[in-house]
C-alpha positions, 0 to 999 in steps of 0.5 A, a space after each residue: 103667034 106672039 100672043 101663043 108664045 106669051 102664053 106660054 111664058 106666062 104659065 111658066 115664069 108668072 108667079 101669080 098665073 102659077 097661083 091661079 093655075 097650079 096646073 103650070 106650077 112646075 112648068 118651064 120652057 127650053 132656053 131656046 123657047 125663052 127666045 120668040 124669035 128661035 120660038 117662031 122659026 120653031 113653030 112654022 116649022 110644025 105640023 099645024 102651025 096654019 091652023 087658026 085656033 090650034 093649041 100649043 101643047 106640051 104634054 101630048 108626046 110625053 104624058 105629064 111634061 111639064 117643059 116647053 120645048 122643041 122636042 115636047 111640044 105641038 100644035 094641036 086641034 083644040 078639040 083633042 087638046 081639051 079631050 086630054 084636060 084631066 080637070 082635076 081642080 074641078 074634080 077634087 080627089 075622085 078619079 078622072 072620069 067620076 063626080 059624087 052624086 050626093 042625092 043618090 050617095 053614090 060615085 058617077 061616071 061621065 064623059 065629055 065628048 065636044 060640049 056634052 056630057 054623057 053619063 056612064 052610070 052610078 057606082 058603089 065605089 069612085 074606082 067603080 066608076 073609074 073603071 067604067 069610065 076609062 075604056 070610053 075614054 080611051 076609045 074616044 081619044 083613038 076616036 079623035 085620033 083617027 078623026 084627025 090623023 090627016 092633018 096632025 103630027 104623026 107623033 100626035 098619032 102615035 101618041 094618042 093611040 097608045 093614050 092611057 087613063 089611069 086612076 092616079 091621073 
């Protein structure tokens, strides 16, 4: 637990880690996070915390959170943490969902679902393959949902169900 919370100091308040990782640029935790002890009582308190593997999350209940705290985080299968990485340092400036394809000079859509990627089709345009790409995604994130509605925070629940892809994430 230790490690997990150290992590998380990490991306917050580790300038070189913010460098590496300009996903965390903006991250902070809650005053009582700050503290591992108030953070432990805090984590065997929630829904998964005797999970082994299962990731510390702060932006599944609120979309784009950028602060670690009590009321925004959970502890999630690293399956559906991994379905909601939006990849954007790998993917450029295109769309989730949407790789260019120079040698056939158009915009891919794929998805990946577990350690495969399943391609969605070629477009003319990346909003084209964006467009393709959403429905099956968020199908697939209800999907997870459902998978592990038993064993995860209801709020994860909620969250997920209601997940929305959208072309500027």
């Amino acid at each position: 637990l230790y490690k997990k919370w150290n992590g998380m100091m990490q991306r917050c308040y580790n300038p070189k880690n913010k460098t590496n990782n300009p996903t965390y640029e903006a991250c902070t935790s809650s005053e009582t996070f700050r503290h591992f002890s108030k953070f432990k009582s805090w984590y065997y308190s929630q829904i998964g915390c005797e999970q082994e593997g299962w990731h510390l999350d702060k932006d599944i209940l609120i979309k784009g959170n950028k602060v670690y705290s009590e009321d925004t985080c959970c502890i999630v299968p690293p399956e559906i943490n991994v379905a909601l990485t939006n990849n954007k340092s790998v993917r450029g400036s295109f769309p989730s969902g949407v790789i260019y394809n120079c040698t056939k000079t158009r915009y891919r859509a794929r998805i990946q679902r577990g350690d495969k990627w399943e391609s969605l089709g070629t477009y003319d345009t990346p909003e084209e393959a964006f467009y393709a790409y959403k429905p099956v995604k968020e199908a697939h994130i209800k999907y997870l949902a459902e998978k592990w509605k038993a064993q995860i925070d209801p709020r994860v629940y909620k969250s997920l169900m209601n997940w929305t892809i959208e072309i500027t994430d």
